[in-house]
PAMI-102473 format. One record per residue (C-alpha): residue in three letters; x negated, y, z. Coordinates in steps of 0.2 Angstrom, whole numbers, plus 5000, padded with zeros to 4 digits. Example, Ala and Ser with C-alpha at 12.3 -4.5 7.8 and 13.67 -1.06 7.14 Angstrom:
ala493849785039ser493249955036
// end
This chain:
unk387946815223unk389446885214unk391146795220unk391546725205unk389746635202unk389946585224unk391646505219unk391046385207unk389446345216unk390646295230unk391846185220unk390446095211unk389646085229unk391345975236unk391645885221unk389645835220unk390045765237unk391445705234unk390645595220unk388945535231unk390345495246unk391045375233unk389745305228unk389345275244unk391045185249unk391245095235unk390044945237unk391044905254unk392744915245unk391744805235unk391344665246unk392944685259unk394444665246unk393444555229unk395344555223unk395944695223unk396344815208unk395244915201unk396045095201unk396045035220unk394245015222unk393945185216unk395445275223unk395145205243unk393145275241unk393745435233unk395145475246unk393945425262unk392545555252unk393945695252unk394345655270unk392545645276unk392045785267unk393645885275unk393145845291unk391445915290unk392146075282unk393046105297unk391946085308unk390546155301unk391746315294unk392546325309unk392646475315unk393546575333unk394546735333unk394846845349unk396146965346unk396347155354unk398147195361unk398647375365unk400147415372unk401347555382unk401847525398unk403447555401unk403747545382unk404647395374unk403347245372unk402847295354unk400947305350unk400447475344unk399347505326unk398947685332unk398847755346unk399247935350unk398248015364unk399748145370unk398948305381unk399548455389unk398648605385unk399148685401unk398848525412unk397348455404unk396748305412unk397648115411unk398548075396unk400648065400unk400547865394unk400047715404unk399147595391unk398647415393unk397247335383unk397247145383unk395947025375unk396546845368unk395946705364unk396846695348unk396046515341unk394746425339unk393946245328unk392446165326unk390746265327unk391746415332unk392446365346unk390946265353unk390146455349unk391546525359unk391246435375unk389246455376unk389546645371unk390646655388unk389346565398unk388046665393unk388846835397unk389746865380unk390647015380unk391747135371unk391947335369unk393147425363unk392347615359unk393047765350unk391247835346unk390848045347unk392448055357unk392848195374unk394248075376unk393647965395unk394647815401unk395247825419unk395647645425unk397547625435unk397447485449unk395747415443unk394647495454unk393747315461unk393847225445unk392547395438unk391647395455unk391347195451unk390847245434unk392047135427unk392547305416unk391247445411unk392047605409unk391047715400unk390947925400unk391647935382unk392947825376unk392147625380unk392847505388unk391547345391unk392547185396unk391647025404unk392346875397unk392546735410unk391646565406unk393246485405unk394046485392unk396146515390unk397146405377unk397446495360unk398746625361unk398746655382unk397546815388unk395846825393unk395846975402unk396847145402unk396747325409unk398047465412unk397347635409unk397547815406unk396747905393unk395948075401unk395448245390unk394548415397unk394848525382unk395648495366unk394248445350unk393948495334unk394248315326unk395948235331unk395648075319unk394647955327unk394247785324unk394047635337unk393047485339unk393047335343unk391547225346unk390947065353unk389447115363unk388546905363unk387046885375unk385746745374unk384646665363unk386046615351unk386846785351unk386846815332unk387346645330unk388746695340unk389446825332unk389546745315unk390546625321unk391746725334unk392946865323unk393747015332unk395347045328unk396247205331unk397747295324unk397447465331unk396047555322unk396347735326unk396647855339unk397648035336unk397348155348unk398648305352unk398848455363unk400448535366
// end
Protein backbone atom coordinates (compact mmCIF):
# COMPACT_ATOMS: atom_id res chain seq x y z
CA UNK A 1 0.00 0.00 0.00
CA UNK A 2 1.55 3.32 -1.13
CA UNK A 3 2.36 5.70 1.95
CA UNK A 4 0.20 8.19 1.13
CA UNK A 5 -3.13 5.67 0.73
CA UNK A 6 -1.41 3.77 4.43
CA UNK A 7 -1.66 7.38 6.07
CA UNK A 8 -5.16 8.13 5.48
CA UNK A 9 -6.41 4.51 6.13
CA UNK A 10 -4.65 5.07 9.52
CA UNK A 11 -6.13 8.51 10.44
CA UNK A 12 -9.72 7.34 9.53
CA UNK A 13 -8.78 4.19 11.52
CA UNK A 14 -8.16 6.35 15.00
CA UNK A 15 -10.75 8.80 14.37
CA UNK A 16 -13.36 5.79 13.59
CA UNK A 17 -12.31 4.62 16.99
CA UNK A 18 -12.28 7.47 18.45
CA UNK A 19 -15.98 8.02 17.49
CA UNK A 20 -17.25 4.14 18.61
CA UNK A 21 -15.13 4.91 22.05
CA UNK A 22 -17.50 7.77 22.31
CA UNK A 23 -20.27 6.40 21.65
CA UNK A 24 -19.41 3.94 23.99
CA UNK A 25 -18.69 6.43 26.99
CA UNK A 26 -21.24 8.64 26.49
CA UNK A 27 -24.42 6.79 27.84
CA UNK A 28 -22.44 6.69 31.25
CA UNK A 29 -21.66 10.40 31.15
CA UNK A 30 -25.29 10.18 30.59
CA UNK A 31 -26.55 8.71 33.65
CA UNK A 32 -23.39 9.82 36.21
CA UNK A 33 -23.66 13.73 35.73
CA UNK A 34 -27.87 14.34 34.22
CA UNK A 35 -26.93 18.09 34.71
CA UNK A 36 -24.21 18.82 33.25
CA UNK A 37 -23.57 20.77 29.96
CA UNK A 38 -23.82 19.36 26.91
CA UNK A 39 -20.45 20.21 25.18
CA UNK A 40 -19.35 18.41 28.44
CA UNK A 41 -21.14 15.34 27.77
CA UNK A 42 -19.50 15.06 24.51
CA UNK A 43 -16.12 16.33 25.32
CA UNK A 44 -15.43 13.92 28.60
CA UNK A 45 -16.44 10.62 26.20
CA UNK A 46 -14.21 12.15 23.41
CA UNK A 47 -11.09 12.79 25.57
CA UNK A 48 -11.38 9.23 27.49
CA UNK A 49 -11.64 7.78 23.52
CA UNK A 50 -8.29 9.65 22.58
CA UNK A 51 -6.79 8.48 25.89
CA UNK A 52 -7.94 4.93 25.58
CA UNK A 53 -7.19 4.78 22.15
CA UNK A 54 -3.38 6.20 23.11
CA UNK A 55 -2.86 3.79 25.33
CA UNK A 56 -3.58 0.84 23.08
CA UNK A 57 -1.45 2.42 20.39
CA UNK A 58 1.46 2.21 22.66
CA UNK A 59 1.24 -0.79 23.63
CA UNK A 60 0.33 -2.44 20.84
CA UNK A 61 3.16 -0.18 18.59
CA UNK A 62 5.43 -0.40 21.10
CA UNK A 63 8.41 -1.44 19.91
CA UNK A 64 12.46 -2.02 21.67
CA UNK A 65 15.83 -0.88 20.21
CA UNK A 66 19.20 -2.36 21.11
CA UNK A 67 22.01 -0.20 20.02
CA UNK A 68 25.68 -1.26 18.82
CA UNK A 69 28.66 0.90 20.28
CA UNK A 70 32.00 0.79 18.82
CA UNK A 71 34.83 2.39 20.31
CA UNK A 72 38.85 2.85 20.69
CA UNK A 73 40.40 2.06 23.42
CA UNK A 74 42.58 4.25 24.61
CA UNK A 75 40.99 6.89 22.41
CA UNK A 76 38.67 9.67 24.03
CA UNK A 77 35.06 8.18 24.72
CA UNK A 78 33.66 9.10 21.29
CA UNK A 79 31.57 6.32 19.40
CA UNK A 80 33.10 5.77 15.90
CA UNK A 81 30.83 5.85 12.37
CA UNK A 82 33.72 4.08 10.61
CA UNK A 83 35.93 2.13 11.38
CA UNK A 84 39.46 1.92 9.93
CA UNK A 85 41.16 -1.38 10.08
CA UNK A 86 45.05 -0.01 10.09
CA UNK A 87 47.77 -2.87 9.07
CA UNK A 88 51.27 -3.05 8.45
CA UNK A 89 52.33 -4.58 5.42
CA UNK A 90 55.60 -5.73 6.67
CA UNK A 91 54.10 -6.98 10.19
CA UNK A 92 50.93 -8.55 8.94
CA UNK A 93 48.90 -9.94 11.68
CA UNK A 94 46.87 -7.79 14.59
CA UNK A 95 45.43 -4.61 13.71
CA UNK A 96 47.67 -1.44 15.77
CA UNK A 97 44.00 -0.48 17.50
CA UNK A 98 42.28 -2.07 20.44
CA UNK A 99 38.34 -1.91 19.77
CA UNK A 100 35.56 -2.43 22.15
CA UNK A 101 31.93 -3.45 20.79
CA UNK A 102 29.24 -3.03 23.37
CA UNK A 103 25.51 -3.86 23.07
CA UNK A 104 22.63 -1.68 24.81
CA UNK A 105 19.55 -1.86 25.73
CA UNK A 106 18.66 1.37 24.41
CA UNK A 107 14.70 1.28 25.17
CA UNK A 108 11.99 -0.34 25.21
CA UNK A 109 7.48 0.01 25.59
CA UNK A 110 4.64 -2.06 25.34
CA UNK A 111 4.83 -5.25 22.93
CA UNK A 112 8.33 -4.58 22.28
CA UNK A 113 9.61 -4.70 25.41
CA UNK A 114 7.62 -7.87 26.59
CA UNK A 115 9.18 -9.12 23.02
CA UNK A 116 12.56 -8.10 24.43
CA UNK A 117 12.60 -10.18 27.56
CA UNK A 118 11.11 -13.55 26.03
CA UNK A 119 13.60 -13.07 23.07
CA UNK A 120 16.52 -13.14 26.02
CA UNK A 121 15.12 -16.14 27.62
CA UNK A 122 14.87 -17.97 24.73
CA UNK A 123 18.50 -17.59 23.65
CA UNK A 124 18.12 -14.35 21.60
CA UNK A 125 21.22 -13.17 20.23
CA UNK A 126 22.90 -10.65 18.18
CA UNK A 127 25.91 -10.75 15.42
CA UNK A 128 27.74 -8.24 14.32
CA UNK A 129 29.37 -9.73 10.64
CA UNK A 130 31.33 -7.89 7.82
CA UNK A 131 30.41 -10.58 5.25
CA UNK A 132 33.17 -11.94 2.27
CA UNK A 133 35.86 -10.36 4.63
CA UNK A 134 39.87 -11.96 5.24
CA UNK A 135 39.56 -9.58 8.09
CA UNK A 136 39.34 -12.34 11.69
CA UNK A 137 38.62 -10.95 15.29
CA UNK A 138 41.19 -11.95 17.94
CA UNK A 139 39.47 -11.53 21.32
CA UNK A 140 41.79 -9.31 24.17
CA UNK A 141 41.00 -10.61 27.90
CA UNK A 142 37.86 -12.63 26.84
CA UNK A 143 39.23 -15.86 26.52
CA UNK A 144 36.51 -17.67 29.26
CA UNK A 145 33.63 -15.54 28.43
CA UNK A 146 34.26 -17.31 24.24
CA UNK A 147 35.13 -20.82 25.98
CA UNK A 148 31.57 -20.28 27.85
CA UNK A 149 30.05 -19.38 24.48
CA UNK A 150 28.73 -16.37 25.85
CA UNK A 151 30.70 -14.63 22.47
CA UNK A 152 31.21 -16.73 19.05
CA UNK A 153 33.98 -15.47 17.21
CA UNK A 154 33.86 -16.52 13.88
CA UNK A 155 36.80 -17.35 11.16
CA UNK A 156 35.78 -14.13 9.01
CA UNK A 157 34.78 -11.16 10.53
CA UNK A 158 31.51 -12.31 13.11
CA UNK A 159 31.13 -11.73 16.19
CA UNK A 160 27.95 -13.70 17.89
CA UNK A 161 27.03 -12.23 21.38
CA UNK A 162 24.53 -14.15 23.97
CA UNK A 163 22.20 -11.86 25.44
CA UNK A 164 21.73 -12.58 29.15
CA UNK A 165 18.04 -13.21 30.26
CA UNK A 166 18.23 -10.24 32.29
CA UNK A 167 17.36 -7.53 31.04
CA UNK A 168 19.61 -3.94 31.74
CA UNK A 169 17.59 -0.58 32.17
CA UNK A 170 17.50 1.65 29.00
CA UNK A 171 20.62 3.30 28.31
CA UNK A 172 23.16 0.93 30.65
CA UNK A 173 25.19 -2.21 28.55
CA UNK A 174 24.22 -5.49 27.97
CA UNK A 175 27.26 -6.84 27.18
CA UNK A 176 30.85 -5.73 25.56
CA UNK A 177 34.02 -7.10 24.05
CA UNK A 178 37.53 -5.69 23.57
CA UNK A 179 39.21 -6.81 20.53
CA UNK A 180 41.82 -6.65 17.87
CA UNK A 181 41.07 -6.94 14.33
CA UNK A 182 43.75 -9.55 12.59
CA UNK A 183 44.67 -9.56 8.63
CA UNK A 184 47.01 -12.18 6.68
CA UNK A 185 47.54 -10.34 3.45
CA UNK A 186 46.14 -7.14 2.15
CA UNK A 187 42.50 -7.73 -0.19
CA UNK A 188 41.34 -6.54 -3.22
CA UNK A 189 38.25 -4.66 -1.72
CA UNK A 190 39.03 -2.26 1.00
CA UNK A 191 35.13 -1.01 1.51
CA UNK A 192 33.31 -3.23 3.52
CA UNK A 193 30.04 -3.06 4.93
CA UNK A 194 29.14 -4.52 8.56
CA UNK A 195 26.16 -5.89 10.07
CA UNK A 196 24.43 -5.97 12.64
CA UNK A 197 21.58 -8.46 13.47
CA UNK A 198 19.42 -9.84 16.04
CA UNK A 199 19.87 -13.65 15.74
CA UNK A 200 15.80 -14.52 17.85
CA UNK A 201 15.40 -18.27 18.73
CA UNK A 202 12.14 -19.97 19.65
CA UNK A 203 8.86 -20.36 18.48
CA UNK A 204 8.20 -16.64 18.34
CA UNK A 205 11.37 -15.64 16.66
CA UNK A 206 9.93 -13.66 13.76
CA UNK A 207 7.62 -12.15 16.14
CA UNK A 208 10.57 -11.07 17.76
CA UNK A 209 12.45 -9.44 15.45
CA UNK A 210 9.60 -7.28 14.26
CA UNK A 211 9.32 -5.87 17.27
CA UNK A 212 13.15 -5.55 18.65
CA UNK A 213 15.25 -2.74 16.04
CA UNK A 214 18.96 -2.80 15.86
CA UNK A 215 20.53 0.21 16.11
CA UNK A 216 23.98 0.94 14.85
CA UNK A 217 26.01 4.01 13.94
CA UNK A 218 28.94 2.16 12.35
CA UNK A 219 28.15 0.74 8.97
CA UNK A 220 31.46 0.25 7.24
CA UNK A 221 34.81 -0.85 7.70
CA UNK A 222 38.03 0.49 5.69
CA UNK A 223 40.78 -1.58 5.43
CA UNK A 224 44.57 -0.16 4.84
CA UNK A 225 48.16 -1.48 4.47
CA UNK A 226 50.91 0.55 4.96
Amino acid sequence: MPEDYKGAFFDALKIAGVGALTFFFAPWVDATFPDVWPWVRFAVPAFLGVLVLLLLYVFAAGKAELEVVWRIIGEPEVDVDKVIAKFLTANSGDGGDLFEVSVRHKYGRGLGKVALKQAVKSGCGLRVSVPHSDIIVVSEGEQTRVNSGEIIIGNDFSIAFTLKPDVPLPGHTWTHLPFRLNAVTPSSQTHWTVRHELEPRGKLARVYAKLIKVDATVVSLVETWR
